[in-house]
N, C-alpha and C positions, 0 to 999 in steps of 0.2 A: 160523331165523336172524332176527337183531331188522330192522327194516327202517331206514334212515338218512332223515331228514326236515333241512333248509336252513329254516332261519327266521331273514331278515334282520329288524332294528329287535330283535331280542330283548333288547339290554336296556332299553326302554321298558315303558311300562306295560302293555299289550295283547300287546307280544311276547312280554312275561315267562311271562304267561297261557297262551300258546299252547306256549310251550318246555314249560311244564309240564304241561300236557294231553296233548301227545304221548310225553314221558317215562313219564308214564301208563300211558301204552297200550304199554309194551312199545319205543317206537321208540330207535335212535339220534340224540341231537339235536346237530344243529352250531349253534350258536347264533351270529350272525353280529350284531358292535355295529361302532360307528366310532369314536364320543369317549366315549360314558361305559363308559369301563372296568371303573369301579368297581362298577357296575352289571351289569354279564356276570358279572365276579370272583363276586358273592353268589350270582347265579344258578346259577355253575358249584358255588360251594360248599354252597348247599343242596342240589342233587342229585345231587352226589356221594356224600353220608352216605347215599343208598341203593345208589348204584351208579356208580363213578369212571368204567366205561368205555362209560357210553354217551351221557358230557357233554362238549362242548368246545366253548370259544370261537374266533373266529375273528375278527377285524378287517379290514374290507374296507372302502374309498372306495369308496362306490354310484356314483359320479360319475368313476370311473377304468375301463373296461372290458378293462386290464392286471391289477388287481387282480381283478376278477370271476372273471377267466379262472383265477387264481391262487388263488382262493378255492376255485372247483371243483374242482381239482385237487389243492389240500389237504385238503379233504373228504372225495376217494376216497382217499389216501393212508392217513388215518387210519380211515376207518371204511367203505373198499369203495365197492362202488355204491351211486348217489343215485336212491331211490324216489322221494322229493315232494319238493317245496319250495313254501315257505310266504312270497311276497312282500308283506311287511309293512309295509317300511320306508317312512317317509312324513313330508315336511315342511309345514308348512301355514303361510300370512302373510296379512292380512287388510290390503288395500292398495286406495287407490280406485285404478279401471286407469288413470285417467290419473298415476299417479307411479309405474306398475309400468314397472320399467326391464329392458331385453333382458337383463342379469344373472338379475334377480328369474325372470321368467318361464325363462332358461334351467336354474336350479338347480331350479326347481319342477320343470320336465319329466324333467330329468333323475336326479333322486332317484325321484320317483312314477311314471313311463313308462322312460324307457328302462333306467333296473336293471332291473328287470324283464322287458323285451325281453331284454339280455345274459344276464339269469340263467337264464331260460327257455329261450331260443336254446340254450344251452349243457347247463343238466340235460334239452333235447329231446335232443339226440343220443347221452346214455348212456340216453337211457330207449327211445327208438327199438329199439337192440340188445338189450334186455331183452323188449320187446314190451310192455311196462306203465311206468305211472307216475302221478304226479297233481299236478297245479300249483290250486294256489288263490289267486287274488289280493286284497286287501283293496284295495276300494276307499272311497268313501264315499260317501252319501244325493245328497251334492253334485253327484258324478258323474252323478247319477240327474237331478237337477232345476235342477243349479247354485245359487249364493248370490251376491247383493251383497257387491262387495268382496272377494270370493273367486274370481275369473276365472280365474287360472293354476292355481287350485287345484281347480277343476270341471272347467277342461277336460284337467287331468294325470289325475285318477280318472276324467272320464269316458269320455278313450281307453284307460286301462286295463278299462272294461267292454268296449269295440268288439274291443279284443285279446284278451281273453278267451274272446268269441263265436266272432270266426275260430279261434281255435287249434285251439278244443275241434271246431270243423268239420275244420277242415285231419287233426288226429294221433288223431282218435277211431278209423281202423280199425287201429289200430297198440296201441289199447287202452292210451291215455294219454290223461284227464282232465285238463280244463281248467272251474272254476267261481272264482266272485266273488264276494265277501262286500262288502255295501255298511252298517257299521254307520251306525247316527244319534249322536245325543249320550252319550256314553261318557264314564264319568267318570275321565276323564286327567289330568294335565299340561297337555297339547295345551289342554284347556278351563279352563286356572285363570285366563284372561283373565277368564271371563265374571263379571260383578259378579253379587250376589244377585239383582237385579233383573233383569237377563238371564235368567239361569237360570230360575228363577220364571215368566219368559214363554215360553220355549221350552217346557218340562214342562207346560205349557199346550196347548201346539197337540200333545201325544204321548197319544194313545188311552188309553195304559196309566198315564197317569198318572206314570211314571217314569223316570228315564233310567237307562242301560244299565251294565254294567260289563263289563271286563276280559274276565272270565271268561266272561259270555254270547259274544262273540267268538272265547272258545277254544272254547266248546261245539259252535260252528256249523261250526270247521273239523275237529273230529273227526266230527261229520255228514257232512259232504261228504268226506271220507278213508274214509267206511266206505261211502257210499251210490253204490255201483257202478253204478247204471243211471240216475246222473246225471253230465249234463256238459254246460259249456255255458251254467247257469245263475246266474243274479244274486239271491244270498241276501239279505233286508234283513234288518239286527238293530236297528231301526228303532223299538220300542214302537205298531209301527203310525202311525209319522209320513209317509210315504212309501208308500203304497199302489200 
């Protein structure tokens, strides 16, 4: 039986990636968006034309934890019990701290930290009754080292490293995984701020000469979904910018 995998942000660039790496491998994907529609809808319809019943969208407020709960529960509905989940979803604003206002900082938190608390809280106690499962977090490099002008944004990825750590302690004899993906510069959306000259400088300071894509992203969490005698750990997909 196919196994069902939770991947929020899936209609984003890096989500997309990941919904379809684990369609891949055989799983059930619920692919979870909030505003771009439009974007799920393509998703859902390219993997359909291989196989209608192991796709479906779901629309959740990360930021509602009525809807999270509801999320879950539509999940199981439609496709049984919930193996992994894949918290992906992530906003990011580039603000000096002195004009970050307790709004800014509270939507940061609560998109990038606490979804992920609910979502996890939540796929912990059907995975609990199964005796397995596997949560993998995305976080990012920032979380590892923080940035300028980036504060709410370090320290929302870098408490999702610190939860990560505990979990994978707390639910490992229960034989449920907990790892974290800290990519570096990925070529998004998210970075179509950076002017040429940016970019240029950054690809500078990355070992490999290049920055990352998408897909390298999806690659690392089908690693950590197959790599059972790991948990606990913080994966960079980094080009070696982050050591």
């Amino acid at each position: 039986m196919s196994k069902t995998v939770i991947i929020t942000g899936a209609s984003g660039d890096i989500g997309k990636e990941i919904a379809k790496a684990y369609f891949k491998e055989g799983y059930k994907v619920a692919a979870v968006y909030n505003k771009s529609e439009d974007s799920a809808l393509s998703l859902k319809e390219e993997l359909s034309k291989f196989d209608n019943s192991r796709i479906e969208i779901f629309k959740c407020d990360l930021l509602s934890e009525n809807e999270i709960i509801n999320l879950i529960s539509a999940v199981k509905k439609r496709f049984g019990k919930i193996d992994s989940l894949v918290n992906n979803a992530g906003i990011s604003k580039i603000q000096l701290f002195d004009t970050v206002s307790l709004f800014d900082w509270n939507e940061m938190i609560g998109v990038n930290l606490t979804s992920p608390f609910i979502l996890s809280r939540e796929c912990v106690k059907e995975m609990l009754r199964e005796k397995e499962g596997n949560i993998i977090n995305i976080s990012s490099m920032l979380g590892q080292v923080g940035a300028s002008c980036e504060v709410a944004y370090s320290a929302s990825k870098g408490g999702l490293i610190a939860m990560t750590k505990a979990l994978a302690k707390e639910v490992g004899l229960s034989g449920i995984r907990v790892n974290c993906i800290c990519p570096g510069l990925i070529d998004t959306k998210m970075n179509s701020h950076l002017t040429k000259e940016e970019l240029e400088g950054v690809i500078e300071e990355i070992p490999l000469g290049i920055i990352g894509t998408p897909s390298d992203v999806a690659e690392a969490c089908i690693y950590l979904e197959k790599a059972g005698f790991v948990t606990g750990q913080v994966l960079g997909v980094n080009g070696g910018m982050v050591i």
